[in-house]
N, C-alpha and C positions, 0 to 999 in steps of 0.2 A: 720112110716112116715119117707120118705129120708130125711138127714140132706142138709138143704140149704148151697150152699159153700159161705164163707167168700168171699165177693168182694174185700176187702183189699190184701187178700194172694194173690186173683189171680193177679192183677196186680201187686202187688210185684211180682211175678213169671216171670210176661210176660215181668218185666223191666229188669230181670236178664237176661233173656233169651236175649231180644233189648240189651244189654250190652255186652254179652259175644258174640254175633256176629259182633257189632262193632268193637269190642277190636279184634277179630280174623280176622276180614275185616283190619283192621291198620297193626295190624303183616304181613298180608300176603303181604300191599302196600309196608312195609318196607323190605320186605323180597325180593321183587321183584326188588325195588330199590340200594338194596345191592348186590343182584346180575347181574343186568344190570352194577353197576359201576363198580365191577370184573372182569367183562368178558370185557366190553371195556378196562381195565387197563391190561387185559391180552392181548387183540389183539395191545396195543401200546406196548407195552415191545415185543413183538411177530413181529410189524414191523421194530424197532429197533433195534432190532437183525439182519435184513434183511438189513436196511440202511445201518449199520456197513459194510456188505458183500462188499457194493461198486459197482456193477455191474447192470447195465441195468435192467438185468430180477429181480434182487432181490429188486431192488428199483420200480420197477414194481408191484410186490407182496407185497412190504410195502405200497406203495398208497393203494392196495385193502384193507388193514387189518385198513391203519387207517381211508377207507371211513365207513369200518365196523361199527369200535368204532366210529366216528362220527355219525350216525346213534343211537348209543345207548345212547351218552351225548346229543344230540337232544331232546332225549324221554324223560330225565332226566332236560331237563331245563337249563345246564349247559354252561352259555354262553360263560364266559373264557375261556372254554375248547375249546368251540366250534369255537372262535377267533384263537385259537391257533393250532386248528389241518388245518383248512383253511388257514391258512399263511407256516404252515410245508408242506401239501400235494403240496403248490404254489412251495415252495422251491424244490422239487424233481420234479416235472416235469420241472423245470427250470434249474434243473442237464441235465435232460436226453433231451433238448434244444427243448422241447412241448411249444415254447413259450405261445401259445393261450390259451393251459389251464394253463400254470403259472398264465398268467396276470386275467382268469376266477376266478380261487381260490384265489389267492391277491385282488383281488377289491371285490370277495364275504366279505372277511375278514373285507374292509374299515366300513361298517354300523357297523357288530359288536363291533369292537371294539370301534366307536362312542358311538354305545350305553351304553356300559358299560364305560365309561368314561377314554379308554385306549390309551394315546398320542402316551404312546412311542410304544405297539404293531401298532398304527397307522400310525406313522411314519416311523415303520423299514418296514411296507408289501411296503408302496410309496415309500420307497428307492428299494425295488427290483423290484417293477415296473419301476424305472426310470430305473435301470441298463438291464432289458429287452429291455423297449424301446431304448437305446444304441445299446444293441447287433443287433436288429432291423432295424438300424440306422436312425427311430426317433428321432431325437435330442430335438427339440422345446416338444415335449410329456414329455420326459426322464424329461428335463427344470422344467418344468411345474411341474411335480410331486414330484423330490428331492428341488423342491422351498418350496412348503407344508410340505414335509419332512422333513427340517433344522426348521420350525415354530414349528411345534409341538412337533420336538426330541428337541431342546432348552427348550420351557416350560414343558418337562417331567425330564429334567438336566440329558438325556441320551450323553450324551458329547459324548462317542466315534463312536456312530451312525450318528451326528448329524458333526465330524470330517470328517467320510469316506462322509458323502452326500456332503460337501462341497468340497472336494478333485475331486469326480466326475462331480461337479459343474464347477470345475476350469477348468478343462482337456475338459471340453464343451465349453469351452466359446473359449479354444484356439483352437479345432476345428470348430470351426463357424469363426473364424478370428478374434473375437473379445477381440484381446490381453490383453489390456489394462483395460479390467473389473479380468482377472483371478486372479492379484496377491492380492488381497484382500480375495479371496475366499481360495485358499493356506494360507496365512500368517491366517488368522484365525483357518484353520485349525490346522497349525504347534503351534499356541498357546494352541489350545484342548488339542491337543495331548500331549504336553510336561507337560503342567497341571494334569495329567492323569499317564503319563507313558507311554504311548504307541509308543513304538519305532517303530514298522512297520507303523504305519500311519503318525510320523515323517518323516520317509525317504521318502513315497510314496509323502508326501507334496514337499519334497526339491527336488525331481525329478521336479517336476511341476513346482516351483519356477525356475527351472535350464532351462527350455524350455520354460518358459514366457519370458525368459532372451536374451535365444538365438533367438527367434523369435524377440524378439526385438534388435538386433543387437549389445548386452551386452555380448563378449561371455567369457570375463574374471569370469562376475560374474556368466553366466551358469556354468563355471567350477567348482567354487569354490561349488556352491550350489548342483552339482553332487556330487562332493568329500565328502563332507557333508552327501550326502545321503549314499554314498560307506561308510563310517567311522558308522555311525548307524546303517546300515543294519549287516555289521560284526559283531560289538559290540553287537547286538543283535540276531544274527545268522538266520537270515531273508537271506536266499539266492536268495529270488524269488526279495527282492531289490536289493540285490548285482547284481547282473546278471542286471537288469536295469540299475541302475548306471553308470557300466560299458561301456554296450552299448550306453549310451546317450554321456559318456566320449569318444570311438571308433570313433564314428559320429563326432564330435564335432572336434577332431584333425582330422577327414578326408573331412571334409568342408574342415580347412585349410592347404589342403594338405600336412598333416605330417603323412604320410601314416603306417610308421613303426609303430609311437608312437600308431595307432589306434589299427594298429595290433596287440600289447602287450594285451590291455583293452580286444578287442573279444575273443582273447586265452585263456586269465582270463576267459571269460564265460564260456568255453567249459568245464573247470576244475570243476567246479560249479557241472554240472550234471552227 
């Protein structure tokens, strides 16, 4: 007579068996997971190699690799990331002057970084959408979005994002004609900045400060406030404000016709580059 099998063992058997395909089902998710993160971490190091190159085609070729890896932190849940490479991808096509997909991938960016509760990524993608809309010469647009921008880089205490937005704030307002609102947006700036260290955002302030001056028919104190920018800009070896300074200096003595003295300052520029 066959011996009747133990019901016990058998499903002890068949829970080993439901286990050990579980447990091999998990290893294979993590296994997959581990290797989706590599290969995206390899195609960003792979486009930043390319960024570094500097050139048109090669930053061409870095977008393809980090819509790759975007693609793959997608599949992986990874929202940070995925804020992060939509704000970089904006950043390169806004080198290679694509406005429309900059401003595409920056406002893709805005929900994300909403969602994960990130001011300052929030903040600095609406500062490069303002300074698009600039190059665009949208001004009320630009307005509109580095307004938002100084709101939420203040409550994230990103100070020197929240300096350059209001510096570009300034410089709008005395292109709209509206002089008389700018020097509050400079002078707070120049407080940032000096709070901070940041000497190049210093100087670009005191430029600003120097042409709210001169627009307003102050042109002692545009001088002074150029000089100011020319003495930080050196000090701090920032040539792209020296070279500004200067030329705001050039201008400034060729309004009033002291033609020579101008032509000292622009020669200063040429030595620059």
């Amino acid at each position: 007579m066959s011996r009747k099998p133990n019901s016990s063992t058998f499903y002890r058997g068949l829970l080993l068996i439901m286990a050990f395909l579980l447990v091999s089902g998990s290893l294979s998710g993590q296994k997959t997971k581990e290797t989706k993160r590599a290969e995206a971490q390899r195609l960003i190091n792979e486009a930043q190699q390319l960024v570094n190159e500097g050139s048109a085609a090669s930053l061409t070729k870095a977008i393809e690799k980090f819509e790759a890896a975007r693609v793959l932190i997608c599949s992986l849940n990874i929202v940070a990331d995925d804020a992060a490479l939509l704000s970089l991808i904006g950043s390169l096509y806004k080198e290679l002057e694509q406005y429309q997909k900059a401003i595409k991938y920056y406002e893709q960016s805005l929900p994300v970084f909403r969602a994960i509760k990130d001011q300052k990524g929030e903040g600095r993608s609406l500062v490069q959408l303002g300074l698009i809309h600039v190059e665009l010469g949208e001004r009320q647009k630009a307005l509109d979005h580095l307004s938002q921008a100084v709101r939420l880089l203040r409550a994230a205490d990103d100070h020197e994002a929240e300096a350059g937005a209001l510096i570009v704030i300034g410089f709008l307002h005395i292109g709209l004609g509206k002089y008389e609102e700018s020097p509050n947006y400079f002078n707070k700036a120049l407080e940032l900045c000096r709070s901070i260290g940041v000497r190049e955002g210093e100087a670009v302030a005191l430029v600003g400060l120097g042409l709210f001056y001169n627009k307003s028919g102050q042109p002692q104190k545009a001088r002074e406030s150029f000089e100011q920018a020319l003495s930080v800009s050196r000090a701090s070896s920032f040539p792209y404000g020296e070279a500004t300074a200067l030329v705001a200096l050039g201008d400034l003595y060729n309004y009033s016709l002291r033609e020579e003295k101008a032509l000292e300052y622009y020669e200063h520029v040429l030595s620059l580059f």
